[in-house]
Every structure is written in structure tokens, then in C-alpha cells.
C-alpha positions as CSV (number, residue, x, y, z in Angstrom):
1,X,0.0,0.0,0.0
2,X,1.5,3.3,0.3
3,X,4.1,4.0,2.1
4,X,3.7,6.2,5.2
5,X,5.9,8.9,4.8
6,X,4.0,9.8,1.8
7,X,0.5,9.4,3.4
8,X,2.0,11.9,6.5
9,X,3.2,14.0,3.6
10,X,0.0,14.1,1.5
11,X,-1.9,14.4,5.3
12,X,0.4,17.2,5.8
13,X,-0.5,18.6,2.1
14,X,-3.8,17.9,3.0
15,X,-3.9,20.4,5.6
16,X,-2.3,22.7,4.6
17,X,-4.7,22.9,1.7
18,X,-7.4,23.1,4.0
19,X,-5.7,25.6,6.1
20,X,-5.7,27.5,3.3
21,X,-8.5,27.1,1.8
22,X,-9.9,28.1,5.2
23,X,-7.9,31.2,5.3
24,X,-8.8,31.9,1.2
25,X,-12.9,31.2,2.5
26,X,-11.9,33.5,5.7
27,X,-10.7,36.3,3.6
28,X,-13.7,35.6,0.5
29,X,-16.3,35.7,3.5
30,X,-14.7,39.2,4.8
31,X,-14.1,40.7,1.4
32,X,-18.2,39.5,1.0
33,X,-18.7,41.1,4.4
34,X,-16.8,44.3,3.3
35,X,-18.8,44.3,0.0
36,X,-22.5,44.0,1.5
37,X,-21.1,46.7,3.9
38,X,-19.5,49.5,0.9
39,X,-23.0,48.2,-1.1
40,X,-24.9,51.1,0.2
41,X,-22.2,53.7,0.3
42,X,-21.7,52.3,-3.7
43,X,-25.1,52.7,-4.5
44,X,-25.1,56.2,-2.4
45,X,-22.2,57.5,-4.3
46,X,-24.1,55.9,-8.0
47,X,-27.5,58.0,-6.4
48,X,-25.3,61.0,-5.8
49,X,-23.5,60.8,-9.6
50,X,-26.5,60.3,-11.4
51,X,-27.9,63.4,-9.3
52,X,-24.9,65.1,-10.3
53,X,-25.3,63.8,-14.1
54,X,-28.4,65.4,-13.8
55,X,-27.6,68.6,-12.3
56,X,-24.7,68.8,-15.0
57,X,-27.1,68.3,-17.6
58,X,-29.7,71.2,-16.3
59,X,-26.8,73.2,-15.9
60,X,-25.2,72.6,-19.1
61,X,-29.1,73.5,-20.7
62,X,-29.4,76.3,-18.6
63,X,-26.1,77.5,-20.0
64,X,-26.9,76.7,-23.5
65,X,-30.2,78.6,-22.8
66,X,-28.5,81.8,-20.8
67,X,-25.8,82.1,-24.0
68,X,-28.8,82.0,-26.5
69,X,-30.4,84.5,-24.7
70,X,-27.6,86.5,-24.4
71,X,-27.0,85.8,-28.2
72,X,-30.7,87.5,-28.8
73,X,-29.7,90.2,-26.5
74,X,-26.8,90.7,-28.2
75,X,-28.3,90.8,-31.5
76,X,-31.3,93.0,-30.7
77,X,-29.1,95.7,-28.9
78,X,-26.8,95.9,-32.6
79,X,-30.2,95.5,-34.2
80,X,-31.2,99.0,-31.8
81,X,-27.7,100.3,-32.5
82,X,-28.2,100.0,-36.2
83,X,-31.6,101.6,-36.4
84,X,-30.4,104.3,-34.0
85,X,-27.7,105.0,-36.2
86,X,-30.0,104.4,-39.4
87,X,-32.4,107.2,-37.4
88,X,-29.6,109.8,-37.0
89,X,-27.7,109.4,-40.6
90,X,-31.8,110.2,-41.5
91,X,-32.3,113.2,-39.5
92,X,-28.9,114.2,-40.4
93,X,-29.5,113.9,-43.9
94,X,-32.9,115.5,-43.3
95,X,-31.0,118.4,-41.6
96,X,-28.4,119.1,-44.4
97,X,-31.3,119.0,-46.9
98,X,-33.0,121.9,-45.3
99,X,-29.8,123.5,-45.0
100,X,-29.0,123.2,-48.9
101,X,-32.0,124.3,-49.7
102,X,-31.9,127.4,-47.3
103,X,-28.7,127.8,-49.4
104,X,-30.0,127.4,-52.3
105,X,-32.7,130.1,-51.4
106,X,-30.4,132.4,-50.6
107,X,-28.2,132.0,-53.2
108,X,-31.2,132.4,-55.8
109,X,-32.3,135.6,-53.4
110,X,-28.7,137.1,-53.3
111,X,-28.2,136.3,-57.5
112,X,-31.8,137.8,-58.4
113,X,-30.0,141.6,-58.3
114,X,-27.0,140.3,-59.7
115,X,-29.0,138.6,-63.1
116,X,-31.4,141.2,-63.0
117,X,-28.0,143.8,-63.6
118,X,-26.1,141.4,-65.8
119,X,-29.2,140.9,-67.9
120,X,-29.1,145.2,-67.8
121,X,-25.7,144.6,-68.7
122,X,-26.1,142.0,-71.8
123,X,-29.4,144.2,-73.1
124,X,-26.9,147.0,-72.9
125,X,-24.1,145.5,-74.5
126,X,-25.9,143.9,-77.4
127,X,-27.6,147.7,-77.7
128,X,-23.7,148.8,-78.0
129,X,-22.9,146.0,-79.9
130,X,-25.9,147.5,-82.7
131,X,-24.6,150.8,-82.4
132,X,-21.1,149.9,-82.7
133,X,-22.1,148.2,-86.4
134,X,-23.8,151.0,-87.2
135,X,-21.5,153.3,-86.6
136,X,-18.9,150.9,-88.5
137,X,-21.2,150.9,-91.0
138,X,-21.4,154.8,-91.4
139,X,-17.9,155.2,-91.2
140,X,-17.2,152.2,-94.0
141,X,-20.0,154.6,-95.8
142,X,-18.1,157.9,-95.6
143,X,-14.8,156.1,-96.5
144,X,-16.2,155.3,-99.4
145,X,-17.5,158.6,-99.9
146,X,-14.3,160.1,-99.0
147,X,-12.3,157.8,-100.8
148,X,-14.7,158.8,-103.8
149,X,-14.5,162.2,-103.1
150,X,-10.6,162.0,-103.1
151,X,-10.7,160.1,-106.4
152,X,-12.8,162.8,-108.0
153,X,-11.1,165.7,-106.7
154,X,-8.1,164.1,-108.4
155,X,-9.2,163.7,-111.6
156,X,-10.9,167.2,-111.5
157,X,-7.2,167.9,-110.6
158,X,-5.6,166.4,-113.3
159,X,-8.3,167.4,-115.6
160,X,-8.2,171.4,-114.5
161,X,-5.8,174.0,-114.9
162,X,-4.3,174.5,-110.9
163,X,-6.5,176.9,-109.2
164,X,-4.1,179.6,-107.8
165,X,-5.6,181.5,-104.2
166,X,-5.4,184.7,-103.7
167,X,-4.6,185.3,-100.1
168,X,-6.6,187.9,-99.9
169,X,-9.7,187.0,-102.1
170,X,-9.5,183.3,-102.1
171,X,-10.2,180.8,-105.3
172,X,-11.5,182.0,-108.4
């Protein structure tokens, strides 16, 4: 049969298996023990991270929501910038109208003398203008008459005997 050193050995084995697995079984039942007792304080802390998911979550919308509301506010302040703006470029445009025309109005006021004398002025001028060509005309005439005049007394000169004055009775 089997020799007794080995059945002391394998007894020996034996135990110290089952000391073992007693002291494995000893430590599985405490790390059990310590599991049911962290169970609640692990579903506590799950509780409290889903609550804080949660809150996240809400906060995270509310922030979306508070940046698109500032985004509108945003927007509708440039929109009231720009029509304020639009409003004064208006009424500034408005203003210089008036103002050109006032301008202009006084300008046309101020002028009406002046055209009224430089019409004088043209009427005048094209009246001097007539008289001048007149005249021109008359003295073109009496050239021409003169010149005439000169032509005939030279050939009466030629033609004629010179005429000799007398200083004291003049020609004969």
C-alpha cells in the first residue's frame, strides 16, 4: 500500500490545503462582508453621480439657454444700435437737406439783383454791340464817300488848270 511517509506528507499537504483554503474562505467571506457593507455607500455614491449627471445636464441646458439669450440680446441691442444709427444718418440727412435748400434760397435771393443787372448789362451791351455796327457801317460809308470824293477831286485835278488863291480873295 502506500508508504507512510507519503500518506504523512499528503496528510500534511492535505492540511495545509485546508488551512488554506480556510484562510482563502476566511478572507472571500470578509471581502463579501466588506462588499455587502461598501453596497450602500456604492449605491449612495451611483444615487449621488447620477444626481450630479443630472444637475450637469440642467446646468449645461441652462447655460446653452443663458448664451442663447444673451446671443438675442446681443443681437437686438446691434439691431437698436443700427436703427439708432440708421435714425440719426436720416435726420442728419434731413437736416443738411433743409440747409442746402436754405442755401440754395439764398443763393437764388442774393443772385436775383446780380441777373437782373447782368441781364441790364447784356441788353446794354448787345444795344452797344448794334450801335457799334452802325456806326462801323457809317464810317465804312463815308470812306467810301471820302475815298470817292478824293478820287474825283483828283481827276478834276488832273483834268483842271491848278486853281491859284489869292490870299486875300481866295479861289476863283
Amino acid at each position: 500500500m502506500w508508504p507512510r511517509a507519503e500518506v504523512v506528507a499528503a496528510r500534511e499537504a492535505a492540511a495545509h490545503a485546508e488551512r488554506m483554503l480556510e484562510t482563502h474562505h476566511a478572507a472571500l467571506l470578509a471581502a463579501q462582508a466588506r462588499l455587502q457593507e461598501l453596497e450602500p455607500a456604492l449605491a449612495a455614491a451611483e444615487a449621488t453621480r447620477q444626481t450630479l449627471h443630472t444637475e450637469v445636464e440642467r446646468l449645461q441646458r441652462d447655460a446653452q439657454e443663458r448664451d442663447a439669450a444673451l446671443a438675442q440680446a446681443r443681437l437686438q441691442a446691434a439691431e437698436k444700435r443700427a436703427l439708432l444709427e440708421t435714425e440719426r444718418e436720416r435726420s442728419t440727412s434731413a437736416r443738411l437737406i433743409k440747409e442746402r435748400d436754405a442755401a440754395v434760397r439764398r443763393a437764388d435771393e442774393s443772385d436775383a439783383p446780380r441777373r437782373a443787372e447782368r441781364q441790364a448789362l447784356q441788353a446794354q451791351l448787345g444795344d452797344a454791340r448794334q450801335h457799334i455796327g452802325m456806326l462801323e457801317g457809317s464810317l465804312a460809308a463815308l470812306q467810301r464817300v471820302n475815298a470817292d470824293a478824293e478820287k474825283a477831286r483828283r481827276v478834276r485835278q488832273r483834268r483842271s488848270p491848278p486853281v491859284r488863291i489869292r490870299p486875300d480873295l481866295g479861289p476863283d
